[in-house]
VEXNU-404784 format. One record per residue: chain; x negated, y negated, z negated of N, C-alpha, C, O in turn; residue number from 1. Coordinates in nm, 2 decimals. Last residue first. Layout:
unit;n.east;n.north;n.up;ca.east;ca.north;ca.up;c.east;c.north;c.up;o.east;o.north;o.up;pos
A;X;Y;Z;X;Y;Z;X;Y;Z;X;Y;Z;NUM
...
//
This chain:
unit;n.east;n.north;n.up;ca.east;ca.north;ca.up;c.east;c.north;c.up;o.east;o.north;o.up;pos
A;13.48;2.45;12.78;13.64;2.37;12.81;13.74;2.39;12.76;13.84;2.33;12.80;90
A;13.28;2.58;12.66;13.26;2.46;12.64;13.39;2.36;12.69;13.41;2.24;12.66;89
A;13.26;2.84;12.65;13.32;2.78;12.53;13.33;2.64;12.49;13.35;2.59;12.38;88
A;13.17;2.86;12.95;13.30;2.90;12.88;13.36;2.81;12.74;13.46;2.74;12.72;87
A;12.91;2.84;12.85;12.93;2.75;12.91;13.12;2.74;12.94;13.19;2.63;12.96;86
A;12.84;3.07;12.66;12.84;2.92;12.64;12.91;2.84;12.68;12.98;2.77;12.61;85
A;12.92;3.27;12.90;13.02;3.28;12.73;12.97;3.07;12.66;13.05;2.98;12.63;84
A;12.68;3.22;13.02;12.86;3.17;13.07;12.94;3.19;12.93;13.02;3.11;12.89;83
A;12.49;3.27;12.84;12.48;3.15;12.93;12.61;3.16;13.00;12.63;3.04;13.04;82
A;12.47;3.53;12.82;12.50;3.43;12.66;12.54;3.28;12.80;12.64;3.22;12.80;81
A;12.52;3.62;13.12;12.61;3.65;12.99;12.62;3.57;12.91;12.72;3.50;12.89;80
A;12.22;3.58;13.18;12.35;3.52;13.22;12.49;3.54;13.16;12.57;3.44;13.16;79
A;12.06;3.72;12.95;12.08;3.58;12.98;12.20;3.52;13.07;12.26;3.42;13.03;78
A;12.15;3.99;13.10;12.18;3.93;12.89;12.18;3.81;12.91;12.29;3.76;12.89;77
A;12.05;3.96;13.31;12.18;4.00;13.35;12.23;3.96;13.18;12.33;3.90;13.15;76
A;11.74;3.96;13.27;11.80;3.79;13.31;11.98;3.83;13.32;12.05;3.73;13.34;75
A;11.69;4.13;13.13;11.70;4.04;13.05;11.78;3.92;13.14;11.85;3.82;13.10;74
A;11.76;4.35;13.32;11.82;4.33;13.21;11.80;4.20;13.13;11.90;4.16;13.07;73
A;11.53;4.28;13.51;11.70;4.32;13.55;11.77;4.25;13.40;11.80;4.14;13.38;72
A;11.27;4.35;13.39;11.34;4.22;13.43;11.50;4.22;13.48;11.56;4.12;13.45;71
A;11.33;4.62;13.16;11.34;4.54;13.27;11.38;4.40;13.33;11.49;4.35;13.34;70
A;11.11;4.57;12.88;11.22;4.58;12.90;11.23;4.55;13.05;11.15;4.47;13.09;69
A;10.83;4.88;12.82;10.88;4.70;12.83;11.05;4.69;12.91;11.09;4.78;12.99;68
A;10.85;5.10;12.57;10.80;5.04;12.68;10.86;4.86;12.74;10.92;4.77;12.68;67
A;11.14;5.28;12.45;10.97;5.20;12.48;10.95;5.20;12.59;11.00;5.26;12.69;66
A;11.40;5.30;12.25;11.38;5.25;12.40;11.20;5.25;12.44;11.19;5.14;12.50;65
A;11.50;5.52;12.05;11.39;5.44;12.02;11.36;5.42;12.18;11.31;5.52;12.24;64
A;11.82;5.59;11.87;11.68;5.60;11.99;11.63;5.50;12.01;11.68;5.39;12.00;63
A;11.88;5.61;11.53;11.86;5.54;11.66;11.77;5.53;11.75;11.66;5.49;11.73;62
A;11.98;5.91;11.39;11.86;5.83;11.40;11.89;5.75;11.55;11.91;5.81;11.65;61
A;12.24;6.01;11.28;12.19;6.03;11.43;12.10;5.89;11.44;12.14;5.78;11.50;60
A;12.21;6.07;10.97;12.27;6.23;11.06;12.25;6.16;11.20;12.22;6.25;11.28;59
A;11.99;6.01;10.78;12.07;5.91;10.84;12.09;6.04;11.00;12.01;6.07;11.08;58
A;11.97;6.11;10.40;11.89;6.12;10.61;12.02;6.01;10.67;12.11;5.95;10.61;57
A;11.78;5.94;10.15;11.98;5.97;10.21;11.89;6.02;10.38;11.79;5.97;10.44;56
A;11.59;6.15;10.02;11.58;6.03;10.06;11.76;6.07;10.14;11.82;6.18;10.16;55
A;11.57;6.42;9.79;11.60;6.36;9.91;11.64;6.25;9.95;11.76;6.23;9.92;54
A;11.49;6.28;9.44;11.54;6.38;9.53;11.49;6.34;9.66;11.40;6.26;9.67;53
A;11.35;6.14;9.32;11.50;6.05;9.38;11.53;6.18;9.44;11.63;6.17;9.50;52
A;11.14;6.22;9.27;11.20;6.22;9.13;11.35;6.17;9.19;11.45;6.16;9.12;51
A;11.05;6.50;9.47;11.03;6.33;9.46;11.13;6.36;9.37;11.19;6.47;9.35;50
A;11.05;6.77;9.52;10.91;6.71;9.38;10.94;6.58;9.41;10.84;6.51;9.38;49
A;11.29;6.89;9.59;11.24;6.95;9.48;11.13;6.85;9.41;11.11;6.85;9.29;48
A;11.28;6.73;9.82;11.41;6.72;9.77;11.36;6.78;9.60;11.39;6.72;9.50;47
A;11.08;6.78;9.98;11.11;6.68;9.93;11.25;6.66;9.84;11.28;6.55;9.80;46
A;11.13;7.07;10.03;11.03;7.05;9.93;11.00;6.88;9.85;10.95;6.85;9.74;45
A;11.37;7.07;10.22;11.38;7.14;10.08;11.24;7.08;9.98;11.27;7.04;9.86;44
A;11.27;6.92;10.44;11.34;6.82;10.33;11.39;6.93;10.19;11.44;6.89;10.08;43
A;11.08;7.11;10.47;11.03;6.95;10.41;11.11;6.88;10.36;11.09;6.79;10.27;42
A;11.18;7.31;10.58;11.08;7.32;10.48;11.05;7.16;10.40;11.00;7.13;10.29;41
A;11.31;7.20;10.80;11.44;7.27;10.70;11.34;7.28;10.58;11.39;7.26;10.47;40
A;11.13;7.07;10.98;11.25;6.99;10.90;11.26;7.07;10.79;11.23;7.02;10.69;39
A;10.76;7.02;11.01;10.87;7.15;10.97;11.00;7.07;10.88;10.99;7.03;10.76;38
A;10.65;6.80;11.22;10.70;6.83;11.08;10.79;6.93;11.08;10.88;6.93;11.15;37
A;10.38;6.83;11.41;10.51;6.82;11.41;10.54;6.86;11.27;10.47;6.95;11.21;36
A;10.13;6.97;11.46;10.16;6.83;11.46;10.28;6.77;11.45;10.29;6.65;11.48;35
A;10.18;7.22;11.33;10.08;7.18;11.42;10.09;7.01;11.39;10.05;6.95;11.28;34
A;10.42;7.20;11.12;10.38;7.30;11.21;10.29;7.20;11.34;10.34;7.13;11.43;33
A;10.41;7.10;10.76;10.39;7.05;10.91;10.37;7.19;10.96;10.32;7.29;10.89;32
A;10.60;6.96;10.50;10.55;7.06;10.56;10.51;7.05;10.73;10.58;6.99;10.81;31
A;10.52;6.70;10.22;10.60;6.78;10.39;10.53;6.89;10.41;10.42;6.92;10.36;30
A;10.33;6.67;10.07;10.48;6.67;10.03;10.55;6.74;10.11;10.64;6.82;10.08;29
A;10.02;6.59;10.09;10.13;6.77;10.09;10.27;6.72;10.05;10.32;6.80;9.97;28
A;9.93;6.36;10.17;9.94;6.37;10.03;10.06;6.55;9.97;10.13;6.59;9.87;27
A;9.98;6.32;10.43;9.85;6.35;10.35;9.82;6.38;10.20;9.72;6.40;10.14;26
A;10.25;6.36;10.47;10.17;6.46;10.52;10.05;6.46;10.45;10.01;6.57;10.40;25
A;10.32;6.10;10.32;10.37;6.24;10.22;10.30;6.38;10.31;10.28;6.49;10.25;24
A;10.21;5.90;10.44;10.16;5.96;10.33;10.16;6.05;10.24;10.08;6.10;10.15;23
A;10.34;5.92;10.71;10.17;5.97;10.67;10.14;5.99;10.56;10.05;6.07;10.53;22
A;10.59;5.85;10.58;10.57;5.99;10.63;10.42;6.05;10.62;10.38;6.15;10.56;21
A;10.53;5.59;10.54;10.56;5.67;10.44;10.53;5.83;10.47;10.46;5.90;10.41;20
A;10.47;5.51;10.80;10.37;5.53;10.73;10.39;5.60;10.59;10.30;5.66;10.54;19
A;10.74;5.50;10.91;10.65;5.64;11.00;10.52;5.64;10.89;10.46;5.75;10.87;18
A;10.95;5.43;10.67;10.86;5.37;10.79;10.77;5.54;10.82;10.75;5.65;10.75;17
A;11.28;5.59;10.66;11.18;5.50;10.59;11.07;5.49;10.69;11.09;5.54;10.80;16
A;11.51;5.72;10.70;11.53;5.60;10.67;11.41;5.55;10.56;11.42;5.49;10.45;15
A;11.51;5.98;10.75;11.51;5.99;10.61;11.51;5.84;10.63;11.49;5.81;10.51;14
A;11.49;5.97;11.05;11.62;6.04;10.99;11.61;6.01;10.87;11.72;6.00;10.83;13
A;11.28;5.80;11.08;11.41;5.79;11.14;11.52;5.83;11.06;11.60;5.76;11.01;12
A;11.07;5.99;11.00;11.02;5.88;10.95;11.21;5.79;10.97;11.26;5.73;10.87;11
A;11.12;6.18;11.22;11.11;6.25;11.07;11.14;6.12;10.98;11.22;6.13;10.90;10
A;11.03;6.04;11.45;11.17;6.12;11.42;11.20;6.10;11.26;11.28;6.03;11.20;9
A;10.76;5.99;11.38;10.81;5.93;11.35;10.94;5.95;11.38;11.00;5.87;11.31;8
A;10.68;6.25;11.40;10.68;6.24;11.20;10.74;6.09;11.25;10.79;6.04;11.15;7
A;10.93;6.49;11.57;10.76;6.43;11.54;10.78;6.33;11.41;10.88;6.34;11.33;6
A;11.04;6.80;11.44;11.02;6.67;11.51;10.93;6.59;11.48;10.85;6.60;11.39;5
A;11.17;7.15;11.45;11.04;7.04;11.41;11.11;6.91;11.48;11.21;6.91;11.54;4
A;11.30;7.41;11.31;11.36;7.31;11.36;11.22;7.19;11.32;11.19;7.15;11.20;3
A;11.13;7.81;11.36;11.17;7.64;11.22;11.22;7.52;11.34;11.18;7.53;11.45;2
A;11.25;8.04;11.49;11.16;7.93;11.50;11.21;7.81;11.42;11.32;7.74;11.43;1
//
């Protein structure tokens, strides 16, 4: 079974926006399995018809957090910048 991920994964590892990706789906560049991009077929096919070759991949794409942040977190980051301040102040 081919190695898939979704196009904005896909959009991650080759280091460009999830809309480049729609373009190269709608425009045949990639290869897709249902709704997911066929890796090992796409970056061979992208590698053969873009004139740059293969875009550089980036070997561990940064995970993507969603959704909203927890109130926890922002006010524990706020007290942090706010004593490191208040530290650097004696």
């Amino acid at each position: 079974m081919p190695q898939t991920m979704t196009q904005a994964d896909y959009a991650r590892r080759c280091n460009v926006t999830r809309a480049a990706v729609n373009e190269w789906k709608r425009d045949g560049r990639i290869v897709m399995a249902g709704p997911l991009v066929d890796v090992e077929a796409s970056d061979a096919q992208l590698a053969r018809n873009r004139r740059e070759g293969l875009p550089p991949l980036n070997p561990c794409p940064p995970a993507v957090r969603r959704g909203r942040p927890r109130r926890g977190d922002f006010v524990t980051l706020r007290r942090d910048v706010i004593g490191a301040r208040l530290a650097g102040l004696d």
